[in-house]
C-alpha positions as CSV (number, residue, x, y, z in Angstrom):
1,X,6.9,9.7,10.4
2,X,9.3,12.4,9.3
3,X,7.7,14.5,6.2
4,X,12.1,14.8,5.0
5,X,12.0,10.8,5.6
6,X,9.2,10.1,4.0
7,X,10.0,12.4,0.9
8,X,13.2,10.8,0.4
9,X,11.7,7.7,-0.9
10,X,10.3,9.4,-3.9
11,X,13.6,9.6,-6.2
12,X,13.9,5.7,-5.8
13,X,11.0,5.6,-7.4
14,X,10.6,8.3,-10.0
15,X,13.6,6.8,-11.0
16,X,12.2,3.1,-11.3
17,X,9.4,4.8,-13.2
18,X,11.4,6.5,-15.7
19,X,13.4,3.6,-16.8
20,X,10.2,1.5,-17.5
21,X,9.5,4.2,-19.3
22,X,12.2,5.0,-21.5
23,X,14.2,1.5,-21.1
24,X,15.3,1.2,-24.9
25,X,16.3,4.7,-25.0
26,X,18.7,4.4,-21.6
27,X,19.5,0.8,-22.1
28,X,23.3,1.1,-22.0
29,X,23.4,4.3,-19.8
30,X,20.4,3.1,-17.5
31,X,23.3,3.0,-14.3
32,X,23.7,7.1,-14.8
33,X,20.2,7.5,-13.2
34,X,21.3,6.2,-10.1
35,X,23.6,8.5,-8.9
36,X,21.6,11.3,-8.4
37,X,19.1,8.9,-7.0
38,X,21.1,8.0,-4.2
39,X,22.3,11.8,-3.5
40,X,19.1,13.1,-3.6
41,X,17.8,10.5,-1.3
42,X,20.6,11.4,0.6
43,X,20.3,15.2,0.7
44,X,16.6,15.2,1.2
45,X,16.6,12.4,4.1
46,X,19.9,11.7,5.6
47,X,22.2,9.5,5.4
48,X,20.4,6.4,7.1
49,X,17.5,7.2,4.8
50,X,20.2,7.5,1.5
51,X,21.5,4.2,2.6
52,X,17.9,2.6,2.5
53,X,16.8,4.3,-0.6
54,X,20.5,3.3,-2.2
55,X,19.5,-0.2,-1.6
56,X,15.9,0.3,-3.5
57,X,16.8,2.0,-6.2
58,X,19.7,-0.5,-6.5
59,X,16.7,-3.3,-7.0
60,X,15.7,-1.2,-9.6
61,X,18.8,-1.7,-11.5
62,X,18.2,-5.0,-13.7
């Protein structure tokens, strides 16, 4: 496996982690953390890898 591809997959869920984390606190903003989710993803990967990565960190969305 590709170390970029396989490092790309880590914002998705740092991400996930830090709204359980601070879920009351980001509530109402909790979408503005996935944006730089999926460019990250993106930028580390590429762009097959920030389509997949888009799609789990959209699952993280509630």
């Amino acid at each position: 496996m590709n170390t970029r591809l396989a490092l790309s997959i880590l914002p998705p869920f740092f991400t996930c982690a830090v709204q359980w984390l601070l879920w009351d606190a980001l509530k109402p903003y909790v979408w503005f953390l996935f944006f730089p989710t999926a460019f990250f993803s993106a930028w580390i990967g590429s762009l097959l890898a920030g389509y997949q990565r888009t799609a789990i960190a959209m699952m993280n969305l509630r």
